[in-house]
C-alpha positions as CSV (number, residue, x, y, z in Angstrom):
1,X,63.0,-101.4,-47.5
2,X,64.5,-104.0,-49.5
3,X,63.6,-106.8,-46.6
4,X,60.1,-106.0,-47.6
5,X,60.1,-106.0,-51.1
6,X,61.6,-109.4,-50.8
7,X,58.8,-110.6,-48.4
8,X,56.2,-109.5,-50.9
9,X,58.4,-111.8,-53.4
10,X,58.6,-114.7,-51.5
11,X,54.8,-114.4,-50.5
12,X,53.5,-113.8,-54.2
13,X,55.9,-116.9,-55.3
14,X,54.1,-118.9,-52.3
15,X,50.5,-117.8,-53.1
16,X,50.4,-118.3,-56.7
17,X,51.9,-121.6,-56.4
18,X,49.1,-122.2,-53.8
19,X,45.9,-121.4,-56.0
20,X,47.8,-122.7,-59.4
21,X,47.4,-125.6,-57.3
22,X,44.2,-125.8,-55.6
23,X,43.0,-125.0,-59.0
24,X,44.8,-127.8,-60.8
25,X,43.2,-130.0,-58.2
26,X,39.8,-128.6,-58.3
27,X,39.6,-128.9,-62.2
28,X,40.7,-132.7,-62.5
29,X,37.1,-132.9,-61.3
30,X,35.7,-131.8,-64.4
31,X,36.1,-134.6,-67.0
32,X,37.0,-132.8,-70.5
33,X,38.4,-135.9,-71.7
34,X,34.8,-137.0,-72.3
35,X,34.0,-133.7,-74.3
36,X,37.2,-133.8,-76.2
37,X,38.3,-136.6,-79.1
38,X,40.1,-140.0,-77.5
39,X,43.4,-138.9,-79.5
40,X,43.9,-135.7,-78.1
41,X,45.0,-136.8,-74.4
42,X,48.5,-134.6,-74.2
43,X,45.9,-131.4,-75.7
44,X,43.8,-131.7,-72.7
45,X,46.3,-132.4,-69.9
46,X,48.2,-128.9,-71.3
47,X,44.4,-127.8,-71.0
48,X,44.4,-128.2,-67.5
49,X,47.4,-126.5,-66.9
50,X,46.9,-123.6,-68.6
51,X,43.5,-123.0,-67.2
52,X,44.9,-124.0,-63.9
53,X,47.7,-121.2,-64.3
54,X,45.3,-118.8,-65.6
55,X,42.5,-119.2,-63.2
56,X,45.2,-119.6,-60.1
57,X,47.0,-116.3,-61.0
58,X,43.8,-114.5,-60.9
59,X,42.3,-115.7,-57.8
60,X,46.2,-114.9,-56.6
61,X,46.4,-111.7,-57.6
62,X,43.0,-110.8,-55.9
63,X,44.3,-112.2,-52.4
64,X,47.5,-110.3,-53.0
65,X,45.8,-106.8,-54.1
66,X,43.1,-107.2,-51.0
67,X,46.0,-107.8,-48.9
68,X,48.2,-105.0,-50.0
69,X,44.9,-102.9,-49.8
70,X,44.5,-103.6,-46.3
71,X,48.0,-102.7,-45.0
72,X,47.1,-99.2,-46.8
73,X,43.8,-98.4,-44.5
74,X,46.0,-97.2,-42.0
75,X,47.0,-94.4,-43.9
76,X,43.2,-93.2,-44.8
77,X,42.9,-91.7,-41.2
């Protein structure tokens, strides 16, 4: 029991790292430094991370909760 509970650790650590940083990678694409003033360079690189964490954790979460979903179908019949 606890072999599992530290599997679903290790592979929520693993897949939130993952989409924190596909998203990081995806949203250097957009270029807010042209929207936002010349000074404010540190405000938009913490930008990116936040929205990086925020938008990775959520696209994380889904995987996880789809995937934890799945192992339950085998209890439905």
């Amino acid at each position: 029991m606890f072999n599992e509970f530290g599997q679903q650790a290790v592979l929520g650590i693993l897949s939130h790292t993952f989409f924190i940083g596909i998203t990081f990678y995806a949203l250097r694409a957009v270029m807010l430094e042209k929207i936002v003033k010349i000074q404010r360079v540190f405000q938009v690189q913490l930008l990116y991370i936040l929205l990086s964490v925020a938008i990775g954790s959520s696209v994380s979460n889904f995987f996880l909760s789809m995937s934890n979903w799945s192992r339950q179908l085998p209890f439905l019949f």
